[in-house]
N, C-alpha and C positions, 0 to 999 in steps of 0.2 A: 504494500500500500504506500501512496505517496506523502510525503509530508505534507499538512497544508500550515498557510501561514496565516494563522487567525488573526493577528494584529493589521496585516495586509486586507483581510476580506474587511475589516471592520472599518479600519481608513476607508473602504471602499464603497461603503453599505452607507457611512457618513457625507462620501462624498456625492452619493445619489440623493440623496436626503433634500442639497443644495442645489442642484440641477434638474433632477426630475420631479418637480414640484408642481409642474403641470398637470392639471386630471386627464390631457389625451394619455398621459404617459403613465396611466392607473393600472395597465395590464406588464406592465415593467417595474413598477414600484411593488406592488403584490410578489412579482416574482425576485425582488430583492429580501421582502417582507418574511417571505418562505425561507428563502438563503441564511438570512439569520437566524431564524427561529431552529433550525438544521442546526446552524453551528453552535447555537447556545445548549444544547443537545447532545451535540456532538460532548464540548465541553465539558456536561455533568457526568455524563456515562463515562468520561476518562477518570473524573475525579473517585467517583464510585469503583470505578475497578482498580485506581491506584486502592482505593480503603480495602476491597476486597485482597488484593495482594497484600499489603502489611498484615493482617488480620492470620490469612494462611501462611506467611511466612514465619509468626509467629507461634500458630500452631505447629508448624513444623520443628522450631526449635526444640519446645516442651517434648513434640515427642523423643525427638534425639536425648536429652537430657533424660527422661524419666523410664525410658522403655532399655533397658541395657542388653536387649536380643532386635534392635531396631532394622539390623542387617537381615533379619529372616522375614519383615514385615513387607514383604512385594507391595502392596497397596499405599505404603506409605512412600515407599521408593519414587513409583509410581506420579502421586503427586508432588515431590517435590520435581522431578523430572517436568510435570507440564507447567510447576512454577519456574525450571531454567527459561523453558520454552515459550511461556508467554510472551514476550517481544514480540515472536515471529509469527503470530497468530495472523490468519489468512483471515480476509472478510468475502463474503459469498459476493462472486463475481468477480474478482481480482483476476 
């Protein structure tokens, strides 16, 4: 997936704001209206999966700590494996 650059669309979204202020230009303002509403969105659902990542990263710890046979626990292997892996997560359509 590509970077985007949210400070750039936002500059952008402002500067429609100044220019497209015309009502023929109502069906272009709607579709900027949408763009942000997407990336404010976008935004939460990052914030939310960082929280969910601290969270299991932290379970993971405890289990390492408390479980002293942790190496025979595949399941817990497991998940810690698809927390290296989170980064690279593919979004449908890519």
């Amino acid at each position: 997936m590509s970077n985007i650059d949210k400070q750039a669309l936002r500059e952008e979204f402002l500067n429609m704001q100044d220019h497209y202020s015309d009502p023929a230009d109502r069906e272009r303002q709607e579709i900027y209206i949408a763009a942000e509403e997407l990336l404010d969105e976008l935004e939460a659902e990052e914030r939310r999966i960082a929280e969910h990542r601290k969270v299991l990263i932290s379970l993971a710890s405890v289990a390492r700590r408390y479980l002293p046979d942790y190496d025979e626990h595949p399941e817990i292997q497991a998940a810690d494996e698809l927390l290296e892996s989170a980064a690279g997560i593919k979004v449908k359509g890519e």
